[in-house]
C-alpha positions as CSV (number, residue, x, y, z in Angstrom):
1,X,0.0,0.0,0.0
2,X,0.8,3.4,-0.5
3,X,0.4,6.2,1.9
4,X,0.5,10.0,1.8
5,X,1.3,11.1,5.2
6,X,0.1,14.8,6.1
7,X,-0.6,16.7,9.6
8,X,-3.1,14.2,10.1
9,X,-2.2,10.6,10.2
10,X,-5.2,8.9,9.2
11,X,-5.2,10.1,5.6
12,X,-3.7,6.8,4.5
13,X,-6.8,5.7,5.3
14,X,-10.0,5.5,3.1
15,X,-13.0,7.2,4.7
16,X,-16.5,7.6,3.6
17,X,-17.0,10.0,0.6
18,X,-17.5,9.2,-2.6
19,X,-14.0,8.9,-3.7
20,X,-13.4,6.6,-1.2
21,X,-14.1,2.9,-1.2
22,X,-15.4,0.8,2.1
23,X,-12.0,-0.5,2.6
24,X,-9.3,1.3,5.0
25,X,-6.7,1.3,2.6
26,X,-5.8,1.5,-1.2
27,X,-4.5,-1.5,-2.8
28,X,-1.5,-1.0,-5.1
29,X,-3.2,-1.8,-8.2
30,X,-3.6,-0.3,-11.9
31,X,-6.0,-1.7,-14.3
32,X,-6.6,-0.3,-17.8
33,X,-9.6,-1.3,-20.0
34,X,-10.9,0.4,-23.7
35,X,-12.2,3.2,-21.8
36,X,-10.5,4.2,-18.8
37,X,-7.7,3.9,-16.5
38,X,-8.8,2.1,-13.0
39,X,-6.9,2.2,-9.5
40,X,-7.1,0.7,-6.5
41,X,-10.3,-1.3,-5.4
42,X,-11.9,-0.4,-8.9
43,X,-9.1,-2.0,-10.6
44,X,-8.5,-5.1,-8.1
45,X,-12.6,-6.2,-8.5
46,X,-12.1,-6.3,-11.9
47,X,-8.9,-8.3,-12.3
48,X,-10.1,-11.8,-13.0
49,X,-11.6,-10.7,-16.1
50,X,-8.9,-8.7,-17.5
51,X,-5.6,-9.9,-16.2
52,X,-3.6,-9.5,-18.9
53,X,-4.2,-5.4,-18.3
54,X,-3.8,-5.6,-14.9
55,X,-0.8,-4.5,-12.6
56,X,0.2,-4.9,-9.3
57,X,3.0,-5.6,-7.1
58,X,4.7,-2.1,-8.0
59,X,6.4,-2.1,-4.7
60,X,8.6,-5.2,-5.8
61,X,8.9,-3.5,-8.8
62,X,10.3,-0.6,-8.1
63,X,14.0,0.2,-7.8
64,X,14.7,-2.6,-10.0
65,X,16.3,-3.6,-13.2
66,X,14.0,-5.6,-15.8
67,X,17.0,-7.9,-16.2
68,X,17.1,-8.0,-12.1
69,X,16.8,-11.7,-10.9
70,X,13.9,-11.0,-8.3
71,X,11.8,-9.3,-11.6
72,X,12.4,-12.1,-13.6
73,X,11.3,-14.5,-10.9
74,X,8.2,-12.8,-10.0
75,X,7.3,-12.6,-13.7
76,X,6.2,-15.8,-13.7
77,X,3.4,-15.1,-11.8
78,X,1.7,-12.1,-13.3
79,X,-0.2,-11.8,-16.0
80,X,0.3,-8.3,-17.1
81,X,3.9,-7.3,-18.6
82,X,5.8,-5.2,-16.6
83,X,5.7,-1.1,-17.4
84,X,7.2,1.7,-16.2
85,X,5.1,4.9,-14.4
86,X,2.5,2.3,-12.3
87,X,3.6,3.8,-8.8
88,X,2.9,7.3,-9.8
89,X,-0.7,6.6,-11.1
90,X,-1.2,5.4,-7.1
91,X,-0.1,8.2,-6.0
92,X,-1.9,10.4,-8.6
93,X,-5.5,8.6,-6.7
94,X,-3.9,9.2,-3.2
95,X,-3.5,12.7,-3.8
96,X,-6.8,12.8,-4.9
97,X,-7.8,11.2,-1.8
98,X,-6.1,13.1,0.4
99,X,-7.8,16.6,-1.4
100,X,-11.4,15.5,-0.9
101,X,-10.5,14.4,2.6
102,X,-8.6,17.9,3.3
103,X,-11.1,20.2,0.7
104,X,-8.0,21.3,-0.5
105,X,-5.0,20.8,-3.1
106,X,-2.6,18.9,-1.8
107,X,1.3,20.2,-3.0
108,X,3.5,18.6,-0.7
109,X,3.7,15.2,0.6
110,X,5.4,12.3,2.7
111,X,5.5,8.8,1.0
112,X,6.3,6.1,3.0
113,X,8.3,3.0,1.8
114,X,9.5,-0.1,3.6
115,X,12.8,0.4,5.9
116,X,15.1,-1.7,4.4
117,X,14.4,0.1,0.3
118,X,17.8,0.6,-0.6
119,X,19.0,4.4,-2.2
120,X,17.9,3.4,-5.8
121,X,14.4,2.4,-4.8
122,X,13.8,5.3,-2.1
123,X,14.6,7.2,-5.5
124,X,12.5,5.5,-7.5
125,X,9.9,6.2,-5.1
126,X,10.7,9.6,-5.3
127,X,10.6,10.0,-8.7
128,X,7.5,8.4,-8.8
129,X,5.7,11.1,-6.6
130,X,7.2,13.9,-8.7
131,X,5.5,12.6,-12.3
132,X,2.2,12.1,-10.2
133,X,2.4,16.0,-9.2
134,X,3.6,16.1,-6.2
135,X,6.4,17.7,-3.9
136,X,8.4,15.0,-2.0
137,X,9.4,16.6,1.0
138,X,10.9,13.1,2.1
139,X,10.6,9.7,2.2
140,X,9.8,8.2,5.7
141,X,10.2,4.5,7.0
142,X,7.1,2.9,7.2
143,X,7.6,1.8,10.8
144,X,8.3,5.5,12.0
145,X,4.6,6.0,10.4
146,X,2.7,3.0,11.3
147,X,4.3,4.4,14.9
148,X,3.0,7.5,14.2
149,X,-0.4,6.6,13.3
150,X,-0.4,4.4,16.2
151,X,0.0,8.1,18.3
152,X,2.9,5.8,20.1
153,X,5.1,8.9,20.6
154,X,1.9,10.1,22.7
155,X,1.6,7.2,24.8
156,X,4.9,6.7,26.1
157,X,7.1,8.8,28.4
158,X,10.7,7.9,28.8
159,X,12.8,6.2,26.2
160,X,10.8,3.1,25.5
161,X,11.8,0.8,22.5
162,X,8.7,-0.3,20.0
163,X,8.4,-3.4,17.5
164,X,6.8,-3.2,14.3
165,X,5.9,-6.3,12.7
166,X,4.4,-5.1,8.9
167,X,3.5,-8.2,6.9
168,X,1.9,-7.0,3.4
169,X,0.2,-8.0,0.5
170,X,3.9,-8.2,-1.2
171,X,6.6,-7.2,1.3
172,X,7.4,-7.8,4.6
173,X,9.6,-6.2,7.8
174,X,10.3,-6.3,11.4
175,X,12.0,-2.9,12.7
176,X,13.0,-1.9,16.5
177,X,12.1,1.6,16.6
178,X,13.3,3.9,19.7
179,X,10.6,6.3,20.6
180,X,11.8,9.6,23.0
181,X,10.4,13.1,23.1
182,X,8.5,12.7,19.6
183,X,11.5,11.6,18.2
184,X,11.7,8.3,16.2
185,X,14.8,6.5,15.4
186,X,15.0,2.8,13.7
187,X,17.6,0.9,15.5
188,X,17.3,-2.3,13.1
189,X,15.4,-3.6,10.6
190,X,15.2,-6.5,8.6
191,X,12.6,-7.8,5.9
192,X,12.1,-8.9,2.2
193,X,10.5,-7.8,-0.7
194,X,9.8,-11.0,-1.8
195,X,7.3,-12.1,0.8
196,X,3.9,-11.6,1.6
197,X,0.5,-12.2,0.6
198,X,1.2,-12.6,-2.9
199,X,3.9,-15.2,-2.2
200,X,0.8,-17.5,-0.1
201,X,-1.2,-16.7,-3.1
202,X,1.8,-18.3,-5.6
203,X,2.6,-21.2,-3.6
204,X,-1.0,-22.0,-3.5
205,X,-1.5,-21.3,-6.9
206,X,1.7,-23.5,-8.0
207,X,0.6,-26.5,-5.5
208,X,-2.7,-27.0,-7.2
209,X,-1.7,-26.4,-10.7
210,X,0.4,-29.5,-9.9
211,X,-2.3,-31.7,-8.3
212,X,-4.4,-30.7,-11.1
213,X,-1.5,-31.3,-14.3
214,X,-1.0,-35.0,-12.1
215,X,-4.7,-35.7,-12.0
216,X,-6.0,-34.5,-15.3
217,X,-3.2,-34.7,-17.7
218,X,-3.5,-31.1,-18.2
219,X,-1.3,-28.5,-17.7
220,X,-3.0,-24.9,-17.7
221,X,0.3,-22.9,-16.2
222,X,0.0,-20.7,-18.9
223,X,-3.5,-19.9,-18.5
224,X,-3.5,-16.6,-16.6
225,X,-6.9,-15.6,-16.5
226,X,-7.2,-19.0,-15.0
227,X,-4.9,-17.9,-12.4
228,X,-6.0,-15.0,-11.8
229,X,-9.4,-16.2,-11.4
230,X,-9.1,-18.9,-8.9
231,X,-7.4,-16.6,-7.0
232,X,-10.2,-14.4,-6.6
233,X,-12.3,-16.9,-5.8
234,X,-9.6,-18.0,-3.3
235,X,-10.0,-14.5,-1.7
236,X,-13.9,-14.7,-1.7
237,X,-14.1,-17.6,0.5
238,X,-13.4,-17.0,3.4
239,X,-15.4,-13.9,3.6
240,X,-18.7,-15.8,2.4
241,X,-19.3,-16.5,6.2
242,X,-19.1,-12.6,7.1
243,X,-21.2,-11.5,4.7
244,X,-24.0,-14.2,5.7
245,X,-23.6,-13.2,9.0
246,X,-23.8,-9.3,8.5
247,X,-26.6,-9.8,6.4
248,X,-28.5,-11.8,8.7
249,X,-27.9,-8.9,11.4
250,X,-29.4,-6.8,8.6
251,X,-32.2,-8.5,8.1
252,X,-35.4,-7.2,10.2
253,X,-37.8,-9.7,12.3
């Protein structure tokens, strides 16, 4: 996910307002069909019929070399092929967020990127909030804002040391932040860009393909909209017995 961070920290955050979708956050995808250009929840609902124009996982992306062994590996999985500028058309719908939440243009901004992005991604990251429009005042660990957020610097008194455990929908870290006065400093961090949800999703994905090829005789590997679609259903499942159950509290005597 991308955030914006301003004054106040719950801008990351989706609220209600037409703009807005019902979920707290804005997933990291771009989605483009005959007509328009799609983003975030828009573009996610709509990938298992159009996969192929699809993209997501820009924060595993970006940094990176096409030729870089990590892209190539993850290329397997997606569907889309990988182009340049997806980042910045995040942010572009972020910003727009963050105006209708505000009522007012937004110019300057904070974008917040996982601790351990070396130089060349914090860059790319960078770069990618100047072509949406924006004025990076800096890029901030995503710890020291998930901290922030939190209001931890408001709940503690004396030096106190804080652990942020941040596992995503494609990356993942653990940082020790130490929290004094308002002040935040990350005293270690590890992670990897190569693991979250995504990476459940594959190994799923990969497992079944298998049992199906050894089963069937078949092998539909190649078959992305396939993919892509029993992956959505994947994600449906589990939340059939929420929905039921909100419903049913809907439902008058």
């Amino acid at each position: 996910m991308h955030k914006i961070l301003q004054k106040n920290p719950n801008i990351g955050e989706n609220t209600e307002h037409s703009l807005f979708s019902s979920h707290r956050t804005t997933p990291s995808y771009v989605a483009f069909t005959d007509t328009e250009r799609l983003i975030g929840d828009d573009s996610k609902n709509q990938v298992a019929m159009n996969p192929t124009n699809t993209v997501f996982d820009a924060k595993r992306l970006i940094g990176h070399r096409f030729e870089d062994t990590v892209v190539q590996s993850d290329m397997k999985h997606w569907p889309f092929n990988v182009i340049e500028e997806i980042s910045s058309m995040v942010l572009v719908k972020m910003k727009e967020i963050a105006e209708a939440y505000l009522g007012k243009t937004v110019c300057n901004a904070e974008i917040t990127v996982p601790a351990y992005f070396n130089d060349s991604q914090r860059q790319a990251t960078k770069d990618a909030g100047t072509i949406s429009g924006l004025n990076v005042l800096c890029i901030i660990n995503e710890p020291t804002f998930a901290a922030i957020a939190y209001g931890l610097d408001k709940k503690v008194g004396a030096e106190r040391n804080v652990l942020i455990f941040d596992l995503g929908g494609g990356t993942f870290d653990v940082s020790i932040l130490t929290i004094e006065d308002g002040i935040f400093e990350v005293k270690s961090t590890a992670g990897d860009t190569l693991l979250g949800g995504e990476d459940f999703d594959n190994r799923m994905v990969n497992h079944f393909f298998a049992e199906f090829k050894r089963k069937h005789k078949n092998d539909i590997i190649e078959n992305k909209r396939a993919e892509r679609g029993n992956k959505t259903k994947r994600a449906h499942i589990p939340l059939q017995p929420y929905w039921q159950t909100e419903r049913t509290k809907q439902t008058p005597d």
